[in-house]
mmCIF file of the N, C-alpha and C atoms, coordinates in Angstrom:
data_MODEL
# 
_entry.id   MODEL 
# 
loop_
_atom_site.group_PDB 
_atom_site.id 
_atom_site.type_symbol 
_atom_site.label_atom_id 
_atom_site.label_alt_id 
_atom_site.label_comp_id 
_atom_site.label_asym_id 
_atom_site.label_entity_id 
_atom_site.label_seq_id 
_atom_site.pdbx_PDB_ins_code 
_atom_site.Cartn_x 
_atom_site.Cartn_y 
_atom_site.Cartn_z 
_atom_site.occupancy 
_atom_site.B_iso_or_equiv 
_atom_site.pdbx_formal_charge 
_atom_site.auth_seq_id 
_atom_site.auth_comp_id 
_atom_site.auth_asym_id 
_atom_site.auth_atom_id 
_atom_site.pdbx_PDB_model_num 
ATOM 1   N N  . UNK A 1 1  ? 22.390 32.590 -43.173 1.00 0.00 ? 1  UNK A N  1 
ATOM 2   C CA . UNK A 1 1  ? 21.030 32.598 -43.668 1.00 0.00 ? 1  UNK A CA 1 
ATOM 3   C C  . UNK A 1 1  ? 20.376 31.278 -43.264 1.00 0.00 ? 1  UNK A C  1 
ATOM 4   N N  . UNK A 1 2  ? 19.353 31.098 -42.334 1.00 0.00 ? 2  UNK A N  1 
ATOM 5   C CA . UNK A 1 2  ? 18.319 30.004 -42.120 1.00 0.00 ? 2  UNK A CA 1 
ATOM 6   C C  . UNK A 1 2  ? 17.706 29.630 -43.219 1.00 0.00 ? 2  UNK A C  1 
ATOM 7   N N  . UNK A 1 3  ? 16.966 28.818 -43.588 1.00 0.00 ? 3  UNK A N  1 
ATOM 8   C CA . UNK A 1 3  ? 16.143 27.979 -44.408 1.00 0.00 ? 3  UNK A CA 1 
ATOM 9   C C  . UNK A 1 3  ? 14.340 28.357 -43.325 1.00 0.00 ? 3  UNK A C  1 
ATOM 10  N N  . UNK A 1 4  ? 14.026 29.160 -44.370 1.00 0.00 ? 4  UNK A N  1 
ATOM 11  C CA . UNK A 1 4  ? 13.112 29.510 -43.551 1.00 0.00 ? 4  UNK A CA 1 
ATOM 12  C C  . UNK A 1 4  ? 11.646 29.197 -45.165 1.00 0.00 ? 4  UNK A C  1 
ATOM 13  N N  . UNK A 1 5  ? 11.811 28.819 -45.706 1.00 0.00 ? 5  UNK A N  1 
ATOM 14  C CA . UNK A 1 5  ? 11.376 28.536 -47.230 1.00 0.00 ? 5  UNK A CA 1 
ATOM 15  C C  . UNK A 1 5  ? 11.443 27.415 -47.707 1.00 0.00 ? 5  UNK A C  1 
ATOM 16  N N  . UNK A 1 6  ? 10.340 26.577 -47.466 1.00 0.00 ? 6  UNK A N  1 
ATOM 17  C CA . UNK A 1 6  ? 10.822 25.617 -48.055 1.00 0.00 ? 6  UNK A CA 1 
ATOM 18  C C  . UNK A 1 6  ? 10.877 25.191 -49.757 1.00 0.00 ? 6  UNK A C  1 
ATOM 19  N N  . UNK A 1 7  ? 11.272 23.903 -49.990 1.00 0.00 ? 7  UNK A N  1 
ATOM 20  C CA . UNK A 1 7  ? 11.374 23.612 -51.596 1.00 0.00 ? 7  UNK A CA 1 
ATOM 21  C C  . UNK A 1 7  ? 10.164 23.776 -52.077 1.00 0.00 ? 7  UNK A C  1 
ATOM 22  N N  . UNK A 1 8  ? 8.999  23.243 -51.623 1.00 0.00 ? 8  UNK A N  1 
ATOM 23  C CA . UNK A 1 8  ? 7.368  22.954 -51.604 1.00 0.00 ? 8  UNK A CA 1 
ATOM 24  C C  . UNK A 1 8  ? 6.735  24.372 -51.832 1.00 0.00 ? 8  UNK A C  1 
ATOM 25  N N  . UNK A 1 9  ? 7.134  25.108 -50.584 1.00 0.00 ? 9  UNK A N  1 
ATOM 26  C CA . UNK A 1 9  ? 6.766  26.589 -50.800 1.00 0.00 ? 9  UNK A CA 1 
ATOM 27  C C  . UNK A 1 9  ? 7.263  27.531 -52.137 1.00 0.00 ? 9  UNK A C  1 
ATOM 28  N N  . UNK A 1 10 ? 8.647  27.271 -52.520 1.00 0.00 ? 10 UNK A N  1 
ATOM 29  C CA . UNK A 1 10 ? 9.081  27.893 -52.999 1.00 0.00 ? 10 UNK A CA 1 
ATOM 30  C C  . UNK A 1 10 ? 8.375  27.807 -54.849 1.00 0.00 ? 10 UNK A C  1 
ATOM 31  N N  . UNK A 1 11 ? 8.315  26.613 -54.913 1.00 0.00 ? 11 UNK A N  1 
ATOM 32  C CA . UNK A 1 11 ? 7.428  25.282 -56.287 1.00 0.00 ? 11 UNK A CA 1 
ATOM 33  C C  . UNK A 1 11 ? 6.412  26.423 -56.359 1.00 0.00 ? 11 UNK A C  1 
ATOM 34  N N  . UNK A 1 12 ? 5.629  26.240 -54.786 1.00 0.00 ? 12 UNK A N  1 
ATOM 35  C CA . UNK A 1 12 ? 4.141  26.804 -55.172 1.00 0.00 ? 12 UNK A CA 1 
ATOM 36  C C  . UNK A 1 12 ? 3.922  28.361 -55.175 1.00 0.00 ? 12 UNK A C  1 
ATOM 37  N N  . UNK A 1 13 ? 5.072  28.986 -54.901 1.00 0.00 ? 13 UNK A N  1 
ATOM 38  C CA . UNK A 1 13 ? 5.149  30.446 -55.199 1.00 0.00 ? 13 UNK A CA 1 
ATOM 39  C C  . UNK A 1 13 ? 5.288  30.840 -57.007 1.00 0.00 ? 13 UNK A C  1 
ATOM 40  N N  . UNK A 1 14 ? 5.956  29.903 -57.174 1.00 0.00 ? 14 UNK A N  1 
ATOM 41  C CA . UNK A 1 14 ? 6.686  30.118 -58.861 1.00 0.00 ? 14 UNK A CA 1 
ATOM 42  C C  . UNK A 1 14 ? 5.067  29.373 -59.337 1.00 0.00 ? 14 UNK A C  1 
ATOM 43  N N  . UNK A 1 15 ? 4.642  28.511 -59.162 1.00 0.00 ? 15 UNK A N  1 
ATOM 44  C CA . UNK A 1 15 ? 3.264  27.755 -59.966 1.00 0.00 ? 15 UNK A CA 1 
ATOM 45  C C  . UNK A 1 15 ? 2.378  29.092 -59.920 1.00 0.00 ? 15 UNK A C  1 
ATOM 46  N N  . UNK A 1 16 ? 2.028  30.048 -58.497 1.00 0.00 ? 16 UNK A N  1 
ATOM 47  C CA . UNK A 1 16 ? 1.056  30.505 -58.733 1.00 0.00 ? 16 UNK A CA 1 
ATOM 48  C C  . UNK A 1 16 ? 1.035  32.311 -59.170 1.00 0.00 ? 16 UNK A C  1 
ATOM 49  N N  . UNK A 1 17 ? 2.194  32.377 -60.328 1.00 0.00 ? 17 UNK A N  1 
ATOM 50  C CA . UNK A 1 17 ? 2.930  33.474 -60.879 1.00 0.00 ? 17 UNK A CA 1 
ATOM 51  C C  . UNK A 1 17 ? 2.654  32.951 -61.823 1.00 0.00 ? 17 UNK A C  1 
ATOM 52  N N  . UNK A 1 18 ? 2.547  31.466 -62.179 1.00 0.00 ? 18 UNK A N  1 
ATOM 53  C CA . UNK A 1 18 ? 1.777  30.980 -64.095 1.00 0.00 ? 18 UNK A CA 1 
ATOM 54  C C  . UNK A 1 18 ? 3.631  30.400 -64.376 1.00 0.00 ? 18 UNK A C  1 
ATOM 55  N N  . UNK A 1 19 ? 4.272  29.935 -63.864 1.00 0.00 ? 19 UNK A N  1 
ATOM 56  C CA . UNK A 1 19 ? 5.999  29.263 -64.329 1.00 0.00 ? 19 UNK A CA 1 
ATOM 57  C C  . UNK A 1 19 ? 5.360  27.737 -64.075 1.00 0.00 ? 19 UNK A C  1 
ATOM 58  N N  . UNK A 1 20 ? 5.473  27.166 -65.621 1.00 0.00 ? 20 UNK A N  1 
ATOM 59  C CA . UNK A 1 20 ? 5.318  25.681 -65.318 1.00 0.00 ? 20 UNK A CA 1 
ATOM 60  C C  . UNK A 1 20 ? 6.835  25.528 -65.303 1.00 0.00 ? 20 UNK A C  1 
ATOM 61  N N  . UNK A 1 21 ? 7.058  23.744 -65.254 1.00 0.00 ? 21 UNK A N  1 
ATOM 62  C CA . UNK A 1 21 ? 8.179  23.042 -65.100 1.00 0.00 ? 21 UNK A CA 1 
ATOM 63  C C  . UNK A 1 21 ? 9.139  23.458 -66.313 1.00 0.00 ? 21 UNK A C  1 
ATOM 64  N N  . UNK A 1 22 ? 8.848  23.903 -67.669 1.00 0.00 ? 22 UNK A N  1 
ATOM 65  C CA . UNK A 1 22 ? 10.259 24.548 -67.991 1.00 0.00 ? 22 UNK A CA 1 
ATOM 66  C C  . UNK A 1 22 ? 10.582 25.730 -67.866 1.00 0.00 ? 22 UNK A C  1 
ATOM 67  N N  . UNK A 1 23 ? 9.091  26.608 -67.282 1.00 0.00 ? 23 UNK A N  1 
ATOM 68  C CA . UNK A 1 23 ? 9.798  27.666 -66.969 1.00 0.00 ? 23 UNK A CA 1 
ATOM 69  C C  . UNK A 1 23 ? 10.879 28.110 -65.680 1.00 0.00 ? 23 UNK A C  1 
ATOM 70  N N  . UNK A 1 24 ? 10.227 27.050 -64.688 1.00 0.00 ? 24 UNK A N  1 
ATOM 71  C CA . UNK A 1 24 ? 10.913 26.715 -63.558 1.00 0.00 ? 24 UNK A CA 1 
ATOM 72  C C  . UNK A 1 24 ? 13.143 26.329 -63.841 1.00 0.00 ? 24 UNK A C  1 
ATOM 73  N N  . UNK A 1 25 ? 12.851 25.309 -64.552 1.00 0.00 ? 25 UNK A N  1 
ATOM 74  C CA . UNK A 1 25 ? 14.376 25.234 -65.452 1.00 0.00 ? 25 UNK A CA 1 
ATOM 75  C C  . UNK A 1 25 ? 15.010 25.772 -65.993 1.00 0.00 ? 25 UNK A C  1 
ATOM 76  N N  . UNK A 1 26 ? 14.240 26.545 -66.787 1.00 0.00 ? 26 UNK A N  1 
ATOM 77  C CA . UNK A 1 26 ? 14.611 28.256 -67.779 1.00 0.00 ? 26 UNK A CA 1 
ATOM 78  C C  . UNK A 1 26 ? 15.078 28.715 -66.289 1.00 0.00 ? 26 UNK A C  1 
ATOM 79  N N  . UNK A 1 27 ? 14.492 29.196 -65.363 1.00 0.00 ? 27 UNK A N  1 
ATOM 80  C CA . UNK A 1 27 ? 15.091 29.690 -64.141 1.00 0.00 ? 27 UNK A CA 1 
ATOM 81  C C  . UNK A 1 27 ? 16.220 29.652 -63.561 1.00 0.00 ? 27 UNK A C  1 
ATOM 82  N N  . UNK A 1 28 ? 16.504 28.199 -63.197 1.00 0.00 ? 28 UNK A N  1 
ATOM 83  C CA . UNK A 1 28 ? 17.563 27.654 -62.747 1.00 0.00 ? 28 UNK A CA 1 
ATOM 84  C C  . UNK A 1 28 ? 18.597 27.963 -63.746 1.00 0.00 ? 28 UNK A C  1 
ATOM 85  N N  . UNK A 1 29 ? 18.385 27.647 -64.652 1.00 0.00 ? 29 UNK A N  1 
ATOM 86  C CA . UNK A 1 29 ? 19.647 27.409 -65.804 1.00 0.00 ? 29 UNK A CA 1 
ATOM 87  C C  . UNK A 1 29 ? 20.286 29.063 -65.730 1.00 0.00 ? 29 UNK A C  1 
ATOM 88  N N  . UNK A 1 30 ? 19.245 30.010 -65.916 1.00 0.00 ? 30 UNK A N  1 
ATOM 89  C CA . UNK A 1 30 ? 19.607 31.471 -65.894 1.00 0.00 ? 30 UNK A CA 1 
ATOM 90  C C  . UNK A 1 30 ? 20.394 31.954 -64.708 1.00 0.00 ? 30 UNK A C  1 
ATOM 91  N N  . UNK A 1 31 ? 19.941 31.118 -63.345 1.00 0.00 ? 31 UNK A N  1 
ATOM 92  C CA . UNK A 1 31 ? 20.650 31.854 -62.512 1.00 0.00 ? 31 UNK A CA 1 
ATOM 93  C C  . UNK A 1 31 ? 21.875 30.725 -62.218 1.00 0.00 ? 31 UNK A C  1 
ATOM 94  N N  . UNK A 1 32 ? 21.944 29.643 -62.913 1.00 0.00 ? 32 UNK A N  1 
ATOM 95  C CA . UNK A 1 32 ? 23.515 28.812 -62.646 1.00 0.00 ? 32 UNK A CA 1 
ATOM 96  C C  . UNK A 1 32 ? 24.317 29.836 -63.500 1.00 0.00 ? 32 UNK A C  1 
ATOM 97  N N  . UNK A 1 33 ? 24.178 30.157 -65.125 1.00 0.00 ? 33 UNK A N  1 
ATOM 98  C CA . UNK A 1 33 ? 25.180 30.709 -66.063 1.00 0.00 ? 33 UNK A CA 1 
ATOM 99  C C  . UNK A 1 33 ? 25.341 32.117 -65.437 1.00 0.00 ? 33 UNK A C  1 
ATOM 100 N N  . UNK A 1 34 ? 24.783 33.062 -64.454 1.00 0.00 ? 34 UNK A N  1 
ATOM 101 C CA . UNK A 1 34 ? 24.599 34.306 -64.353 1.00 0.00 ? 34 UNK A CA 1 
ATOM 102 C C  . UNK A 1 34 ? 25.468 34.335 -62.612 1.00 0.00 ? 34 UNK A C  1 
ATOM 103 N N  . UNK A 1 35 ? 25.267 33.452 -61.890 1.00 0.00 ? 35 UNK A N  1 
ATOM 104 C CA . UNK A 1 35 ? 25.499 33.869 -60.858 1.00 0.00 ? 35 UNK A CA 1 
ATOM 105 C C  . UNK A 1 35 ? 25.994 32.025 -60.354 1.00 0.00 ? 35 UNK A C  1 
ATOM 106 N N  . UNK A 1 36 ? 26.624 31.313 -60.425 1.00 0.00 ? 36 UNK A N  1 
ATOM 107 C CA . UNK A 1 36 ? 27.229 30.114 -60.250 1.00 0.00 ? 36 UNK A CA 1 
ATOM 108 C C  . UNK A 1 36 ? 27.037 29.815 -58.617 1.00 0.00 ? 36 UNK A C  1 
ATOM 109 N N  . UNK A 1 37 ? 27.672 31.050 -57.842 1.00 0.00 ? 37 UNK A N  1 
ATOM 110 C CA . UNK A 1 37 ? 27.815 30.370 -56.843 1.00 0.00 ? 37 UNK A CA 1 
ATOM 111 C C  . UNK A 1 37 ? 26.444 31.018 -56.027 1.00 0.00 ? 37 UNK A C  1 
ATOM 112 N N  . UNK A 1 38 ? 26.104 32.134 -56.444 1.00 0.00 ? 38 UNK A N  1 
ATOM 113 C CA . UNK A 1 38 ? 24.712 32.145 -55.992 1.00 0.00 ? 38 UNK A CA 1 
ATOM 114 C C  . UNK A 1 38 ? 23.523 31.022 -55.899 1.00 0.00 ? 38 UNK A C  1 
ATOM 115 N N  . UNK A 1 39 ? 23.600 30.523 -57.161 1.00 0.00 ? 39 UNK A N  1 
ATOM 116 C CA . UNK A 1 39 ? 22.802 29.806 -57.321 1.00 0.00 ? 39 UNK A CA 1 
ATOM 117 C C  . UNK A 1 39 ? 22.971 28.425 -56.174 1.00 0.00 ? 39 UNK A C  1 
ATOM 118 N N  . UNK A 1 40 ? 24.266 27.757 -55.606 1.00 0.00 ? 40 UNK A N  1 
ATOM 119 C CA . UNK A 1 40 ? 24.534 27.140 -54.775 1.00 0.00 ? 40 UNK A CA 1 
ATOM 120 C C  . UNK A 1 40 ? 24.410 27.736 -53.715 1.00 0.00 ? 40 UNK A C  1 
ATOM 121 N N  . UNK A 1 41 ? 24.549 28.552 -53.186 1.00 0.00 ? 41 UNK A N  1 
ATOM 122 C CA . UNK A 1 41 ? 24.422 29.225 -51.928 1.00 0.00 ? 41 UNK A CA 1 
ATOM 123 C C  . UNK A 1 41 ? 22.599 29.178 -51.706 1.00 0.00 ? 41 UNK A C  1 
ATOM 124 N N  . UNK A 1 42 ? 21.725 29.671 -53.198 1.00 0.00 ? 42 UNK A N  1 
ATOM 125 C CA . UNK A 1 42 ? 20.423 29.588 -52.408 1.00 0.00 ? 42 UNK A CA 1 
ATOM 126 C C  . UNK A 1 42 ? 19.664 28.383 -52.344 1.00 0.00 ? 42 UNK A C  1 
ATOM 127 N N  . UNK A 1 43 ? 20.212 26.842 -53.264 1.00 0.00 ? 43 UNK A N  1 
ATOM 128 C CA . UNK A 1 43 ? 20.075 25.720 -52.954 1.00 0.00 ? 43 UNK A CA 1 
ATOM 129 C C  . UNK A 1 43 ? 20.311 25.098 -51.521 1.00 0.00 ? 43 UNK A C  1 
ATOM 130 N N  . UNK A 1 44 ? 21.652 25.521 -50.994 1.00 0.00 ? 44 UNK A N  1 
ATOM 131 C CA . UNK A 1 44 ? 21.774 25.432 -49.888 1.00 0.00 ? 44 UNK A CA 1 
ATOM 132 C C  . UNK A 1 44 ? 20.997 25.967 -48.664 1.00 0.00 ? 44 UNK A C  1 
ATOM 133 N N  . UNK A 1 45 ? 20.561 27.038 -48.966 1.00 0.00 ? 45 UNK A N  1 
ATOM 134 C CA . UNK A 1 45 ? 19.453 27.902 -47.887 1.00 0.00 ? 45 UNK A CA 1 
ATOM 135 C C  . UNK A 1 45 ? 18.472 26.975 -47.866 1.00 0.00 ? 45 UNK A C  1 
ATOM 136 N N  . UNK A 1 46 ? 17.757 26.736 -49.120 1.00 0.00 ? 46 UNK A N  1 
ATOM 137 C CA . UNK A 1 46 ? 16.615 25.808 -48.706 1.00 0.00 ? 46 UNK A CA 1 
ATOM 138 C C  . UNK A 1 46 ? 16.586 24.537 -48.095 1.00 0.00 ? 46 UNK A C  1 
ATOM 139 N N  . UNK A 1 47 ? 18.078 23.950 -47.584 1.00 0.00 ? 47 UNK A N  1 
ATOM 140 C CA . UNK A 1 47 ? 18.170 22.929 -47.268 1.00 0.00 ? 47 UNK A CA 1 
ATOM 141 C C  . UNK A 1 47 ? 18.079 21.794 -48.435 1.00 0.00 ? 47 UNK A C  1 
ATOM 142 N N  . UNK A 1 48 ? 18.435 22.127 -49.388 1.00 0.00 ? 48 UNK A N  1 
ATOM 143 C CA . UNK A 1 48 ? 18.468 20.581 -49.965 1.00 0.00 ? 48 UNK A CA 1 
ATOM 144 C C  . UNK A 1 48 ? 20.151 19.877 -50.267 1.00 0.00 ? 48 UNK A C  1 
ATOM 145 N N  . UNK A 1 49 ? 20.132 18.325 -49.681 1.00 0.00 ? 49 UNK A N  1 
ATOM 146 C CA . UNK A 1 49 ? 21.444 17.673 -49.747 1.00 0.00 ? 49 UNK A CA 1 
ATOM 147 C C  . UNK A 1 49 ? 22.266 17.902 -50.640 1.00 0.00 ? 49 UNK A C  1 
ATOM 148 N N  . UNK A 1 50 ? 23.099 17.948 -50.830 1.00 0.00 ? 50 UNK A N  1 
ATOM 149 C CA . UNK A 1 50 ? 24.580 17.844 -51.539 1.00 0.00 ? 50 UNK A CA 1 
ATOM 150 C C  . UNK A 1 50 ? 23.794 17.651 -52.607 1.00 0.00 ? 50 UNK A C  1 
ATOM 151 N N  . UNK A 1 51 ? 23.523 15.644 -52.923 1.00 0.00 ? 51 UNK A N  1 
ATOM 152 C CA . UNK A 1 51 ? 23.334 15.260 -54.020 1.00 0.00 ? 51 UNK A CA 1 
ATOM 153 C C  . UNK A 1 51 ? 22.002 15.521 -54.905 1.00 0.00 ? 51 UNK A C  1 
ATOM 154 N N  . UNK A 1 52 ? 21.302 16.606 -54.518 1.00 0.00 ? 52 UNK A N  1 
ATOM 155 C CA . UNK A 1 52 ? 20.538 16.931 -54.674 1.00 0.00 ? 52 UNK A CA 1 
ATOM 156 C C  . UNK A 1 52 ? 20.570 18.371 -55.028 1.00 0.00 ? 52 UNK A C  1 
ATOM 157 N N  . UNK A 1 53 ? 21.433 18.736 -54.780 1.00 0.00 ? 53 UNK A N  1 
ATOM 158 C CA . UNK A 1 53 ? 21.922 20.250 -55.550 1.00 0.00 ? 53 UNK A CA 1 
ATOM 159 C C  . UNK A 1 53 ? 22.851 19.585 -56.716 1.00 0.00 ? 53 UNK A C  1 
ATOM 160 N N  . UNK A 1 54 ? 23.865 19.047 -56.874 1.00 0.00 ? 54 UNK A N  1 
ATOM 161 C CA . UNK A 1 54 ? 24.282 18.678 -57.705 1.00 0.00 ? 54 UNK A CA 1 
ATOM 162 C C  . UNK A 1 54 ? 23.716 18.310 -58.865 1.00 0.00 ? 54 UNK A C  1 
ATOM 163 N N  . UNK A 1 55 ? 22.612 17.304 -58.666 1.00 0.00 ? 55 UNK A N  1 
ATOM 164 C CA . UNK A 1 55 ? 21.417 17.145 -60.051 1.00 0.00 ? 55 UNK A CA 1 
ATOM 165 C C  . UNK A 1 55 ? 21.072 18.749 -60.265 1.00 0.00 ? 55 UNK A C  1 
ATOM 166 N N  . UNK A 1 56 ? 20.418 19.105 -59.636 1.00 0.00 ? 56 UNK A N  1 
ATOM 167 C CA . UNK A 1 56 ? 19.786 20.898 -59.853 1.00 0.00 ? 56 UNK A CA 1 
ATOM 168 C C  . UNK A 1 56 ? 21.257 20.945 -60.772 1.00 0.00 ? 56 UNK A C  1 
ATOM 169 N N  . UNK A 1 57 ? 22.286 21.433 -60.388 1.00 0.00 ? 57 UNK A N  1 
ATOM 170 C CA . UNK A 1 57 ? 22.767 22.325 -61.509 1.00 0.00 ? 57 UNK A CA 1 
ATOM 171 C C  . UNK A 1 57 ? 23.560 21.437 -62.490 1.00 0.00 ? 57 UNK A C  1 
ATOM 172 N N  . UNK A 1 58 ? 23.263 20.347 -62.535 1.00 0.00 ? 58 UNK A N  1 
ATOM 173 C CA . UNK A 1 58 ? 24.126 19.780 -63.500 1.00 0.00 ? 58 UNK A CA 1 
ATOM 174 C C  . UNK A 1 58 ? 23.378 19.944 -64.679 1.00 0.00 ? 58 UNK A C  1 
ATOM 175 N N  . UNK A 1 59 ? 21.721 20.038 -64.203 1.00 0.00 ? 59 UNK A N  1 
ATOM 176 C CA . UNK A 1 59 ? 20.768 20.059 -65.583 1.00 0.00 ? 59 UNK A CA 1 
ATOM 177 C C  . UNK A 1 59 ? 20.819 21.680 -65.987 1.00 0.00 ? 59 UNK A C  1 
ATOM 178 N N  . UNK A 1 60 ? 21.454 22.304 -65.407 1.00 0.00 ? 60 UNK A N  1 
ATOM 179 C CA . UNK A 1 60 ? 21.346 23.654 -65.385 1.00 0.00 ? 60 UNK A CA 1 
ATOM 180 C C  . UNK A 1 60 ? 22.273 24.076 -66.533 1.00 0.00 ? 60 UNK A C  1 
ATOM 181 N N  . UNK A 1 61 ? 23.132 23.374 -66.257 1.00 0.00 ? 61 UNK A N  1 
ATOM 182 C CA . UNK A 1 61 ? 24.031 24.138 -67.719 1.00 0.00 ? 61 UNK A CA 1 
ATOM 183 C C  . UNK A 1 61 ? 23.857 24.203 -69.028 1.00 0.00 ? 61 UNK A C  1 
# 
């Protein structure tokens, strides 16, 4: 799977559906407890670093 989406894009898709910043987290958190490695696999698609997925799901749990 390419990274064809970026982080920016992805922000402003969820903003203009009405998801502020905890709903955005409510998000994350749902799809770390529901799907673990999914949720790493589509961090990774978008291209973001290691240590930068790691924050993402550490707040996730």
């Amino acid at each position: 799977m390419s990274a064809k989406v970026s982080v920016d894009e992805w922000v402003a898709r969820f903003k203009a559906i009405g998801l502020d910043q905890a709903a955005m987290e409510t998000w994350h958190r749902l799809f770390e407890q529901e799907n673990p490695a999914g949720h790493q696999s589509f961090l990774e698609w978008l291209g973001l670093p290691a240590d930068k997925i790691s924050e993402i799901r550490a707040k996730s749990v």
